[in-house]
C-alpha positions, 0 to 999 in steps of 0.5 A, a space after each residue: 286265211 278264211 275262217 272255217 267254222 268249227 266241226 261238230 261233235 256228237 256232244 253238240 247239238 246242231 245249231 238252232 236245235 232248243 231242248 231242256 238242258 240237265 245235268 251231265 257235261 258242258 255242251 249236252 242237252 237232253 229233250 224233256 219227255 211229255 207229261 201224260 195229262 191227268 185226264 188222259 189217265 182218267 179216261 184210261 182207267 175209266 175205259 179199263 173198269 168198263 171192260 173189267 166191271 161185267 166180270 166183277 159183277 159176275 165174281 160178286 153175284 155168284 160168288 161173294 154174295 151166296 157166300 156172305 148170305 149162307 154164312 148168315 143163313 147159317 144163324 138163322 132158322 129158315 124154311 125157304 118160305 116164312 120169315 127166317 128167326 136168328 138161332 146163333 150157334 144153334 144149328 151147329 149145336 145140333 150138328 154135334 147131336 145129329 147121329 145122320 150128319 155124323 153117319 154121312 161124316 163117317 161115309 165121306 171119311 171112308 170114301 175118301 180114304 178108299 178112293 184117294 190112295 188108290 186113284 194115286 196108286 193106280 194112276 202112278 201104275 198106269 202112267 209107268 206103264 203108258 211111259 213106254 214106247 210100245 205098239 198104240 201107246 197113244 191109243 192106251 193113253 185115250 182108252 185110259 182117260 175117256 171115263 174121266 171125261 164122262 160126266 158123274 150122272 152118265 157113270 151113274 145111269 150106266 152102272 145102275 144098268 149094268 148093276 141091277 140086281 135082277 137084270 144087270 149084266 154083273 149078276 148074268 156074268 156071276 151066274 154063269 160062272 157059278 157065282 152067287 148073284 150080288 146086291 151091289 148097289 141095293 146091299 147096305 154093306 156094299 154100296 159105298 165099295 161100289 161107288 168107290 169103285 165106279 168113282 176109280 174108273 173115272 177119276 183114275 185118268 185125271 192121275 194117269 196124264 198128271 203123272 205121264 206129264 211130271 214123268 216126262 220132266 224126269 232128267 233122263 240124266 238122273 236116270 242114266 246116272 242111278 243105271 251107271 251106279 248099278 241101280 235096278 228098276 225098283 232103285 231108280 223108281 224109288 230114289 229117282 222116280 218118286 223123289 221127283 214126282 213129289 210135288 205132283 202128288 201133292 198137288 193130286 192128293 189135295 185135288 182127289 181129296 176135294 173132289 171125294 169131300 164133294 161128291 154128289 151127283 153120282 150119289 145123287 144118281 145111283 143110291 140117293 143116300 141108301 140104302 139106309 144110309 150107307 151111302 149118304 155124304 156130307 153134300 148129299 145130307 146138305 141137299 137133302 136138309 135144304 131142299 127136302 125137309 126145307 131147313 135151309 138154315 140147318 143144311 147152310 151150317 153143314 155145308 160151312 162145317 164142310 167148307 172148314 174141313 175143306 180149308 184144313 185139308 187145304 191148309 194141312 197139305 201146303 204146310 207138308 209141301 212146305 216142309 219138304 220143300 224147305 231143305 231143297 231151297 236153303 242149300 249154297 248156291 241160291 238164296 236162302 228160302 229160294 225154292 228149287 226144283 225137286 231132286 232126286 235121292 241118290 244117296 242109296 244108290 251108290 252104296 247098292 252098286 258097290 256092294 254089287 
């Protein structure tokens, strides 16, 4: 009988096939893969920083570097014109002594205890509000988030109009309803209200669509469980509605808290510190010590000792947000310290439709 060839197998290569063979069963062969070149991955890397290196330099130029030299600046007693002299610690010295810089302390600690609870509290308001399916919602959402899109120095050239103590529209409006007229803006005891105030009617959209959005993530099968249990509004919004909108504030009362540590233009703008004083913060006292009395090495200390307040306030609200969310992400189901989202707080909801 003729001889046939035996027939291939998947686990035999074809005949005259060449390969590297490794480990693995008799008659398995494997291609060896191609090494990259060592020049290869020079050129590659060497293409990658040319396309990274512009941004860097930017990175270092304008912001590395200012930082370093005002850190040094802030040693030195420096005019901005003759040769700076190395003072050490004494510019912060003086800081501690100076009854302005703790005046515009006290003005920017007042400021941003009035703006940033009730920028929050009149964001949560408006976004419950705006969460509705009503008639032009989406119209209400634009008219509310329009100001804050409107930049400082335009908020503050229109109010110094509208506020003007003897040709404002404020004033004409008081004296026809019978009022008496007001300083406003010119009057030492009302002047950082006034601010606070035209500061809300900007800054209050930003919380509105932060809120509107973290709203909108609200499992609607929360909500649906507290209503079952026999929980009212008031109920689901305080253990449903703000249990979850936890981590939103945080992130809001951090953010308000920097931009109210920062204001400037719209000081800038509308009062340039006075009347005497009642308006001047913390960066309008740098500008003015910097730029105006030319002690730069004197306004570079301020501008560090706010930059450690700043780095507080930071450092406060990650440790709270921490600690809340800690208890959330050692539960059974997951790892320990795995973070989860947060969930709501039925735990008095069940009692009320009960006792209902």
């Amino acid at each position: 009988m003729p001889h046939h060839p035996p027939p291939l197998t998947v686990g035999d290569p074809p005949a005259g096939s060449t390969g590297t063979t490794g480990p693995g069963p008799a008659g398995t062969r494997r291609r060896g893969l191609p090494r990259r070149r060592p020049d290869a991955r020079r050129r590659e890397t060497a293409t990658a920083w040319t396309f990274v290196a512009p941004a860097v330099l930017i990175i270092l130029g304008l912001s590395v570097l200012p930082v370093v030299w005002s850190l040094l600046l802030s040693f030195q007693a420096n005019d901005l014109v003759t040769p700076s002299r190395w003072v050490g610690l004494d510019n912060y010295r003086a800081l501690s002594a100076d009854p302005h810089f703790s005046q515009a302390v006290r003005n920017t600690l007042l400021y941003t205890v009035l703006f940033v609870p009730l920028s929050l509290a009149g964001g949560l308001g408006l976004a419950l509000a705006l969460n509705r399916r009503i008639r032009l919602v989406g119209l209400y959402r634009t008219l509310v988030f329009v100001p804050f899109v409107v930049s400082a120095t335009a908020q503050g050239v229109l109010f110094s109009f509208i506020l003007d103590p003897e040709f404002g529209v404020a004033n004409s409006v008081l004296s026809r309803l019978g009022l008496s007229p007001q300083g406003f803006l010119t009057d030492p005891g009302q002047a950082l209200a006034v601010l606070v105030v035209i500061t809300l009617w900007s800054g209050t959209g930003f919380c509105v669509v932060v809120y509107l959005a973290a709203l909108q993530d609200v499992p609607a099968s929360l909500i649906e469980a507290a209503r079952l249990d026999g929980a009212g509004r008031r109920h689901v919004l305080r253990h449903v509605t703000l249990p979850a909108l936890a981590p939103v504030t945080v992130f809001l009362v951090l953010w308000q808290t920097i931009q109210s540590l920062q204001v400037f233009d719209l000081v800038y703008v509308t009062t340039k510190g006075g009347p005497l004083g009642s308006t001047t913060v913390i960066v309008y006292f740098i500008w003015e010590q910097a730029f105006k009395s030319f002690t730069a090495g004197y306004g570079a200390a301020a501008a560090y000792v706010l930059a450690v307040a700043l780095a507080l306030a930071g450092a406060v609200l990650r440790i709270v947000r921490g600690r809340a969310d800690r208890p959330a992400g050692t539960g059974s189901g997951g790892p320990a310290g795995a973070p989860r989202p947060a969930t709501a707080d039925t735990s008095g909801l069940r009692t009320e439709g009960t006792a209902r």
